[in-house]
N, C-alpha and C positions, 0 to 999 in steps of 0.2 A: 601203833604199827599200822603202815598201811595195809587196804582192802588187799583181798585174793586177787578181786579184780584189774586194780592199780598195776601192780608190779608186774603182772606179763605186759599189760600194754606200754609200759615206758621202757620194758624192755624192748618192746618191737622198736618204737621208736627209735631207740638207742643204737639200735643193729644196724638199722637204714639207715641213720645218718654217719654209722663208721662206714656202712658200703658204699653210701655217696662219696665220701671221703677218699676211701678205697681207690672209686671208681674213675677221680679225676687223677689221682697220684698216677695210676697203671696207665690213664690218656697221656699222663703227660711225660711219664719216662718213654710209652712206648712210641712217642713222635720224637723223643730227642734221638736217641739212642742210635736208628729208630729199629722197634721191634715191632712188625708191621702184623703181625698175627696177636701180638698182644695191643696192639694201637687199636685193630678195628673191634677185638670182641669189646674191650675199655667203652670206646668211643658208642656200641650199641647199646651197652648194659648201662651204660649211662646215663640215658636218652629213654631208654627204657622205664629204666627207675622211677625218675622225672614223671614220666606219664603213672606209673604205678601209684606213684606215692600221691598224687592231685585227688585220684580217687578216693587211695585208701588211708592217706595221712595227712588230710589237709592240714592240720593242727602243727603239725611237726613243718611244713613248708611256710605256715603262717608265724613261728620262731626265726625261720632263716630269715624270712624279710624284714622281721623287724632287725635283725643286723646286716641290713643291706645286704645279705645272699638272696636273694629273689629270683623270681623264675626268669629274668631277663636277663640278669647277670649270669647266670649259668649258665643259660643256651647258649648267652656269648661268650661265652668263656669255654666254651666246650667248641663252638664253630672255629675259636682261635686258635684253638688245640690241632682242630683237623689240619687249619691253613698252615700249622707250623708243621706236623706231620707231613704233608705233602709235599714241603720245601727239602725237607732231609729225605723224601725217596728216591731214589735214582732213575733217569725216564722222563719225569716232572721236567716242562720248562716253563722255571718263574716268570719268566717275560712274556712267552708266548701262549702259555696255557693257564699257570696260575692268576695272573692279572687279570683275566676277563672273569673267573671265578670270583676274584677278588669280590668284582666290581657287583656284580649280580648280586650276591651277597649282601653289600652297602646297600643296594637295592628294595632287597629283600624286606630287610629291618627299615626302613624308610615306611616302606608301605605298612609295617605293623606299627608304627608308632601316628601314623595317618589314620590308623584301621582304630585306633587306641580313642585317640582325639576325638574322631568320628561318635564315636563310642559313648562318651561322656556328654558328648552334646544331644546325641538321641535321649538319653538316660533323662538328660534334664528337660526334654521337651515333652519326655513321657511321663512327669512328674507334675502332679494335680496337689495344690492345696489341701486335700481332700481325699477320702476313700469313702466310695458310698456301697451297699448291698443290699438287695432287695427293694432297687429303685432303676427306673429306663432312665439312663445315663446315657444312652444315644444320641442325644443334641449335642455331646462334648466333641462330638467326633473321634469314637474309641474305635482303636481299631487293632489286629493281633499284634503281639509284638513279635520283633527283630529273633532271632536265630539266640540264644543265649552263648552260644561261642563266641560268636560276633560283636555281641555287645556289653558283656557282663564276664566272661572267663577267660580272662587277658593270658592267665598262665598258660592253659590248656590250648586254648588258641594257637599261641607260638609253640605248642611242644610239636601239639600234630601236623602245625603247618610247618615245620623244620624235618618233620620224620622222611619227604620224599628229598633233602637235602642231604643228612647224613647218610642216606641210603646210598645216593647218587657218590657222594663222596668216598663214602668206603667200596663204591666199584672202583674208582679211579684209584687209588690204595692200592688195588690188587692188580687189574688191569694196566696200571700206569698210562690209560689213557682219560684226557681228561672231559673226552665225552660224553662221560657217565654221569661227573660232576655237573657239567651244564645241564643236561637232562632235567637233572634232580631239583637243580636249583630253578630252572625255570617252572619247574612245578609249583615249587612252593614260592614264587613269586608271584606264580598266576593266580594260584589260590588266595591269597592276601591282596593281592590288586584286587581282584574279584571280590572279595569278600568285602574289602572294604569298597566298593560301589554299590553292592546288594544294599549294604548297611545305608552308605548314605540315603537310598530313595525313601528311608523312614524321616528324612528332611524335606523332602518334598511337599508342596503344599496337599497333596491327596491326602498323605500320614499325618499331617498336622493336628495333634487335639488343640483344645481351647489353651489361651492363654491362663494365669493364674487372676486378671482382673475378669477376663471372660467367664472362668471354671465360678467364682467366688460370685456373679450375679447370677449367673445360673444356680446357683444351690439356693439367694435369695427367693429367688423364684421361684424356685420347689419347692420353700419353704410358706412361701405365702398360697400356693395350690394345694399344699397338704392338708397345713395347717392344723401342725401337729398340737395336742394339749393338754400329754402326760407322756415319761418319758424315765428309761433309766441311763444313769451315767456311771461309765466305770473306765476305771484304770489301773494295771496291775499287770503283773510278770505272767509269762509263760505259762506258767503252771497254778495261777490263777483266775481261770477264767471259769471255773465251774463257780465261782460264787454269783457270777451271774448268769450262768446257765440255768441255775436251781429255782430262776425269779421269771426266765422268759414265758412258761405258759400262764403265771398269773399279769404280766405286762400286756401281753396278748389278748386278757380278756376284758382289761377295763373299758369303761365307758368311755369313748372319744377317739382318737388318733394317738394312738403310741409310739415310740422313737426310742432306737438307740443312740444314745452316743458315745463314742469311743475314743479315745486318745491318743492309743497306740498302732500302728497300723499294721503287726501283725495280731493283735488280737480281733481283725474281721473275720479270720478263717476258724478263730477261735472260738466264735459262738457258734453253737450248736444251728443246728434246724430250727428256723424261725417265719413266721412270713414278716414280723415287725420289719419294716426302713433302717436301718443301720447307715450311721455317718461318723464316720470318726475324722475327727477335726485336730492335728497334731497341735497345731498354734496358736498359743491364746489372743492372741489378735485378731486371728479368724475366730476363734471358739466364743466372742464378744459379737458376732452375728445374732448369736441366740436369743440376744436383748429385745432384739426388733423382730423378733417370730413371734406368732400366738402361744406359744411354750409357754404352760403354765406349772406345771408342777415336773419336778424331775427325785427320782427315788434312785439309792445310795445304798447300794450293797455292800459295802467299802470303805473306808478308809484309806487316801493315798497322799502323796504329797501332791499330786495336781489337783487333788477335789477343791483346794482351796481356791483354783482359780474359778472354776465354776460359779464358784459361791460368790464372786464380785458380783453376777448377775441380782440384780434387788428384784426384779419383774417378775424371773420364778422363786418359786417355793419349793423350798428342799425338805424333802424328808428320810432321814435314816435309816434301813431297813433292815441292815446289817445281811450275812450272810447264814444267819444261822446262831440260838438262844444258846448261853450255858452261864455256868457261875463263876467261870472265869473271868479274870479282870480286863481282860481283850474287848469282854461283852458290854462292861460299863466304860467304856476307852472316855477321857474327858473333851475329846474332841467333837464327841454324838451333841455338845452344847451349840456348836457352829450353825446345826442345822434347824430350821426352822420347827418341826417336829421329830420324834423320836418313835418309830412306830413297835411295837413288841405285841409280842405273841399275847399274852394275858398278865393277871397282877402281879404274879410271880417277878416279874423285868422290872414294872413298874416298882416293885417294892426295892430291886435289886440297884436301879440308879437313887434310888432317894436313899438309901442306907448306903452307897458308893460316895453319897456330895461330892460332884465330881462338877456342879455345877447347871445339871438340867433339871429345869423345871417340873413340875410331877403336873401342871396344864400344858405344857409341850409332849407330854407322852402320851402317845395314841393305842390303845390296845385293839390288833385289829386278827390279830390270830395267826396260822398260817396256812394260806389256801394253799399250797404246792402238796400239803400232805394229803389231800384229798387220795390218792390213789392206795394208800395203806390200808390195807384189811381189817377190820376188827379181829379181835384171839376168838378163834376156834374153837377151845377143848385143847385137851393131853392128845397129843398123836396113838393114833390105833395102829398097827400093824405095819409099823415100821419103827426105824433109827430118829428117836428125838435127833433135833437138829439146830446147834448155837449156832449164831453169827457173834463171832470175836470182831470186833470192827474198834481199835484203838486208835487215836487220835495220832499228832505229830509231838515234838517236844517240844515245838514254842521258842521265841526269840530270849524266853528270861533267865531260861535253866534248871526252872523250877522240877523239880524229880516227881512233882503230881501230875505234872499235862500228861506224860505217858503214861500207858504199863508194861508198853512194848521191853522198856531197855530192865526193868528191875524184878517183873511178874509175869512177860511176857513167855517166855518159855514154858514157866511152869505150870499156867495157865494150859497149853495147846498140850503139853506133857499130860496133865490130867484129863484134858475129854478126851485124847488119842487112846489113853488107857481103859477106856470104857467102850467095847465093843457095839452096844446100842444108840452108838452117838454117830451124827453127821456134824464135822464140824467145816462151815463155811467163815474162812480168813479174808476180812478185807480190810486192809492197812488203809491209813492217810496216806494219799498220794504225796506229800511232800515229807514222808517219815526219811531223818538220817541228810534229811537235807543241811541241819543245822548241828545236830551231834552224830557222829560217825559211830556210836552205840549204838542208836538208835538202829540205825541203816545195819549195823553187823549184827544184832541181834532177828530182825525184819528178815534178814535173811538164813540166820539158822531157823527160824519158826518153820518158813517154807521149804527147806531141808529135811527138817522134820514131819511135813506133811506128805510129803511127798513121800518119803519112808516109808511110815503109816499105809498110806495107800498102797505100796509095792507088796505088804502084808497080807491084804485084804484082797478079798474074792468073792464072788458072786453073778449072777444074772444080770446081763447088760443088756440096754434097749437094743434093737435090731436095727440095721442098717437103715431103714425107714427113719428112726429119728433121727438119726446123724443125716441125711438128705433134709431131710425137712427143716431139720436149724439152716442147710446150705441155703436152701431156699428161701426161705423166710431175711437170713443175711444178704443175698441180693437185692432183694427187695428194698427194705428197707436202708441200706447203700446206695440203690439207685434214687431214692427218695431225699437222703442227707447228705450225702458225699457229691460233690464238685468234682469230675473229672478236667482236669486240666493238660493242657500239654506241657511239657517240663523246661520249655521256653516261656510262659505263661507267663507275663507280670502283673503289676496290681492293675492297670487299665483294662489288659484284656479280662482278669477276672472280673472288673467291674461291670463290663458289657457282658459277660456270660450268665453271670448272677444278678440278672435285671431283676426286674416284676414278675412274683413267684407265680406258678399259675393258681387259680382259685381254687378252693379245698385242701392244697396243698399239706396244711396243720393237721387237718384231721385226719388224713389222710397217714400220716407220718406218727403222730398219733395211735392209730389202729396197729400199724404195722410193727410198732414199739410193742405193744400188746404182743402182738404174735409172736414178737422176736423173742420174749423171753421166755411163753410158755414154750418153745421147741428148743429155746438153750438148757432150761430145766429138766424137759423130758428127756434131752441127749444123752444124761448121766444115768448112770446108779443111784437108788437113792443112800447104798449105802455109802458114796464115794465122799472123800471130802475135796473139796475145792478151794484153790485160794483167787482171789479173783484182785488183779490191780488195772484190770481194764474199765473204761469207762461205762459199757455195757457189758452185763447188767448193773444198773444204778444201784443204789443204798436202798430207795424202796421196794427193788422188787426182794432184796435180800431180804427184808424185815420180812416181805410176805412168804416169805418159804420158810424164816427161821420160826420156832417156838420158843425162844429165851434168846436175849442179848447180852453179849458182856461186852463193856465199854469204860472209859473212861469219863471225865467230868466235861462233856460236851456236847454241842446241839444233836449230835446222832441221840443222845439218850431222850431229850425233849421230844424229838419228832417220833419215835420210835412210841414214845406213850401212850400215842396217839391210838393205838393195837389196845392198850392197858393189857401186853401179854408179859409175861413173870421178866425180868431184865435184873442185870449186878453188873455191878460199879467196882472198880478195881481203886483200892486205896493205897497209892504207892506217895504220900505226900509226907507221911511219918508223923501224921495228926493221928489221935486216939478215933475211937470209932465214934464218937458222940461227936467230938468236935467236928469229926467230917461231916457228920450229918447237920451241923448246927451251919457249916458256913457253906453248905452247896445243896440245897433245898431240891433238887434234883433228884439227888438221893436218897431222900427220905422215904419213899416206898422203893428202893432197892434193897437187893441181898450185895451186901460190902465182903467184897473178898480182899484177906491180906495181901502182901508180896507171894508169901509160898503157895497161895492159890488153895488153903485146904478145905477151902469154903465149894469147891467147882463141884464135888460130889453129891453135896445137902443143893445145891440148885439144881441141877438136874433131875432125881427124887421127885423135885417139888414139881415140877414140871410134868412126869410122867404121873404122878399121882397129886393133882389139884385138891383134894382135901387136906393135899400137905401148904398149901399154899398160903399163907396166912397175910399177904399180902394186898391180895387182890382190889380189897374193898379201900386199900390206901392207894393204890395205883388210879385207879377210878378217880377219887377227889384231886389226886395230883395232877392228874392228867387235865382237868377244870382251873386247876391253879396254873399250871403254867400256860397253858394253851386257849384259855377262854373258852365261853360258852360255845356249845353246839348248834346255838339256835339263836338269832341267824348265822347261817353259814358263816365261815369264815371267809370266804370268795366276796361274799353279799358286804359282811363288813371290812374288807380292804378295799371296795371297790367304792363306798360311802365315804369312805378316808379320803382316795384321791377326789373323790365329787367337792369333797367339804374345804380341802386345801387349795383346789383349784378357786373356788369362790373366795376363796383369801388374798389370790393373785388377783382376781377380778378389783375387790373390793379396795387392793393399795391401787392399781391401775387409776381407779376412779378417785380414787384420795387426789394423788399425784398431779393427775390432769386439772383437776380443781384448785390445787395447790399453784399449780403454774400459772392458769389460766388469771388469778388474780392478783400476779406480784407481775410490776411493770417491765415490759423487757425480757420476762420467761413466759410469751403466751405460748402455746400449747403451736404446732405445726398449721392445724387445719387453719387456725383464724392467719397465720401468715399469709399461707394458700388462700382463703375468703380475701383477706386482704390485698391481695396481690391483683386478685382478680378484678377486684371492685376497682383498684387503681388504674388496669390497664380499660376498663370502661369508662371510668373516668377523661383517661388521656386521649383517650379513643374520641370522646364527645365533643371535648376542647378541639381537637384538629379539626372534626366538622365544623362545628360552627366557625373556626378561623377561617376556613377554606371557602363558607360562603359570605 
């Protein structure tokens, strides 16, 4: 069955395109006919629509065009209506009144399809090989861009520059004079003539950015100034960019010149707050730049179908970093063989790809920990004087089908059913942002949980922070908004963003940083502590939840590895239909967890155990697990991901020098410089000979 959501909106759909329907039938009886009070309301609700529906049903106007009903067809088809209208009213003289309307008209559309033309060729001059961020791109000559009516919203454009047309026209309708009609039409001639000259002065040589040979030395150039010599690279959908979100403040702190690169060119907006250089290079012809940069090592959050282009580069060194540890098979994917090393959190991984034989070597696996987890709190104690408090935080369902990735679709309810039913409980709900993306149970059930909390809370009562915290989170969200958020104007395209989001200013990280801090403890404090919350915004993150929650329940995923990191009480939800041993035998994960069935009758004995820690008999396994899967303490994990890329990059170094040695002594591949020595030495050569011939 489809969603609740689904079926009103295809109903909306469905209404508007009968009243479009409607709308042209009622124009066009009421020009034949003619029925002149039904001709002109037809002819405005029409026109009306039109503009209505651009806003509110792009989607539905983006079906008519693909069968040739588009928004040019129907303006004209609707102005043909008028002109036929106007021939059957009485008053009207074809000859002498409608003919010049005619003409103005043909006019009209001239200039919008000049204005069109116009349009596409700005679009293409405004178009860079390239998108860069957090770099002065000023030399390219970036400059704002064009009007988006003008240059980009062809529909919209012709609606509202036709609306002082049908205006004009339905006076002349009613007045029988065709005075009204000229009026109108010369408005919206001038408007379109006008607008497209505005437009063209973005061809002008003042508007001019670099060409695509120009744009393409120029980034040589930046690259050789930078001289970048570690770097991550990702590519991925929409709703995957927090996997390299999760990696930018450890990118940020390595030793040397960090880089991003990017593939797709709306995910520049899609990294977070960074000061890293950001380049995303759509083409692999341009992205083979890379080869002749000091770019030595690039780390791989990802898996994608373009990593493989990447990977032609032999100069750099790729290492795998994945976006996050579990014992699912995702984690040991046999693609991680491609990459030069495979970096994992501690032995636990390593054990995990050698018992996967997937192909990677157990000397290509690096264990280097996970520095991003740094901001997670050690466990506290059992909460005093308040409502324990879970974070349910389950996974998505996965591309396989497999009924274990979740517990949302099979456990999930009666999981949120049992802490709701425990009055001493806070329970904090935070789904996978891409739950229901793949099974539509998933997404129906995701959303009766949230029905369900919401409930719950309509129940519940008590003592609320005072208007002071709810200011104080306002305040603190400004801040930090003005800090990570790009204000753009809504004409804005990728150039002018590139000039706006030059060279961050200095401190700007830590700064953003701090105000992160701040942001969450005033989002915390804004609530009840006895309220629950479900939270699928991006702020507040997964870490700060761990540090508010006292017990986690999750699924078989890196939330539960990183989460260890606390060694605070945590349960696994076993919806795979394996026995309890077996689950524990094939996801090592779980082995100091409390395994709760499908019916969740396990939620009661963890919470207990939580409020009273002598019930806890785990602890002292969570401890050793937390060493098995995440690595030693000492040295940091920061210190050893940071030795990782030092020790890869000298691997880049060390083929560099193979390489050069290797050329330098097969005949016919010597290396560049001795051409250059050689070149030069020739033209002193031929330099010497002229003298002497000349005396």
């Amino acid at each position: 069955m489809p969603s609740a959501g689904i079926v009103p909106r295809r109903a909306v759909q469905l209404t508007a395109l009968i009243a479009m329907m409607v709308a042209f039938t009622a124009q066009l009886v009421g020009a034949l006919l003619p029925v002149i009070p039904l001709f002109i309301a037809a002819s405005v609700v029409n026109l009306g629509l039109d503009l209505v529906l651009q806003h509110k049903q792009p989607g539905l106007l983006a079906v008519l065009g693909r069968i040739r009903f588009d928004v040019t067809v129907r303006q004209l088809l609707r102005d043909m209506l008028i002109l036929v209208g106007l021939l059957h009213i009485d008053g009207i003289n074809p000859l002498e009144e409608q003919a010049p309307l005619t003409i103005t008209l043909l006019l009209f559309y001239g200039t919008h399809f000049v204005c069109q033309a116009v349009a596409v060729l700005v679009r293409r001059t405004r178009s860079l090989p390239f998108v860069t961020r957090n770099i002065d791109a000023s030399a390219l000559g970036l400059c704002d861009a064009p009007p988006r009516i003008l240059s980009r919203q062809t529909g919209r454009r012709l609606l509202r520059f036709s609306v002082p047309t049908t205006a004009g026209m339905m006076l002349t309708a009613i007045t029988t004079d065709a005075y009204w009609g000229g009026i109108g039409l010369s408005v919206s001639l001038a408007l379109s003539a006008g607008g497209t000259l505005y437009l063209g002065t973005w061809l002008l040589p003042n508007k001019q950015v670099a060409n695509e040979k120009q744009a393409l030395e120029w980034l040589d150039t930046w690259l050789a100034e930078y001289r970048p010599t570690v770097g991550m690279y990702f590519s991925g959908g929409a709703s995957s960019a927090y996997q390299a979100n999760m990696w930018l403040s450890t990118l940020a702190a390595l030793d040397g010149n960090p880089i991003i690169v990017l593939r797709e060119r709306f995910m520049v907006q899609k990294i977070e707050a960074t000061d890293v250089p950001i380049v995303c290079i759509p083409k692999v012809a341009n992205l083979m730049r890379l080869e002749h940069s000091t770019l030595k090592v690039l780390l791989h959050p990802a898996n994608s179908g373009k990593t493989s282009q990447i990977l032609r580069i032999p100069s750099i060194k790729h290492a795998f970093t994945n976006h996050g540890e579990s014992d699912k098979l995702s984690s040991c994917n046999p693609y991680a063989k491609a990459y030069d090393e495979v970096w994992v959190a501690g032995p636990a991984a390593r054990d995990r790809y050698q018992l996967a034989d997937i192909g990677v070597e157990d000397k290509d696996v690096v264990e280097v920990g996970r520095p991003q987890l740094a901001p997670i709190q050690p466990y506290a104690g059992a909460p005093a004087g308040r409502p324990a408090t879970v974070l349910y935080a389950p996974t998505w369902e996965g591309w396989d089908g497999n009924p274990g990735n979740t517990s949302v679709i099979l456990a999930g309810e009666n999981i949120v059913r049992e802490l709701l039913a425990d009055e001493n409980v806070r329970l904090l709900y935070k789904p996978h942002p891409m739950t229901g993306s793949v099974d539509p149970r998933a997404g129906a059930a995701n959303s009766r949980i949230q029905a369900m909390i919401a409930e719950a809370n309509a129940g519940r009562s008590g003592a609320r922070p005072g208007a002071e915290a709810a200011a104080e989170l306002a305040r603190r969200t400004e801040e930090l908004d003005a800090l990570t958020t790009s204000a753009f104007r809504k004409s804005a395209d990728e150039l002018e963003r590139m000039r706006l989001q030059g060279t961050p200013q200095e401190g700007r990280a830590a700064a953003v940083d701090a105000a992160v801090t701040a942001w969450e403890a005033a989002y915390w404090n804004s609530f009840p502590q006895w309220e629950h919350r479900v939270i699928t915004t991006a702020r507040p993150g997964i870490f700060s939840c761990f540090n508010e929650a006292d017990v986690l329940i999750s699924d078989v995923s890196s939330v539960v590895s990183d989460y260890l990191t606390s060694e605070k009480p945590y349960a696994v939800a076993n919806t795979s239909g394996m026995s309890e041993d077996d689950f524990r035998a094939n996801f090592p994960t779980v082995r100091a967890a409390t395994i709760l069935t499908p019916d969740a009758s396990g939620v009661a004995g963890l919470v207990d155990a939580v409020r009273n820690p002598e019930k806890d008999t785990l602890a002292a396994e969570r401890a050793e697990l937390k060493e098995h899967l995440l690595g030693p303490s000492d040295p940091p994990s920061s210190v050893r991901f940071n030795l990782a890329a030092l020790a890869l990059g000298t691997k880049a170094d060390e083929r560099r020098i193979r390489m050069e040695s290797r050329l330098s002594g097969i005949p016919g591949q010597r290396s560049q410089n001795d051409v250059n020595d050689a070149g030069t030495a020739g033209h002193e050569t031929s330099g010497a000979s002229d003298t002497t011939a000349a005396v």
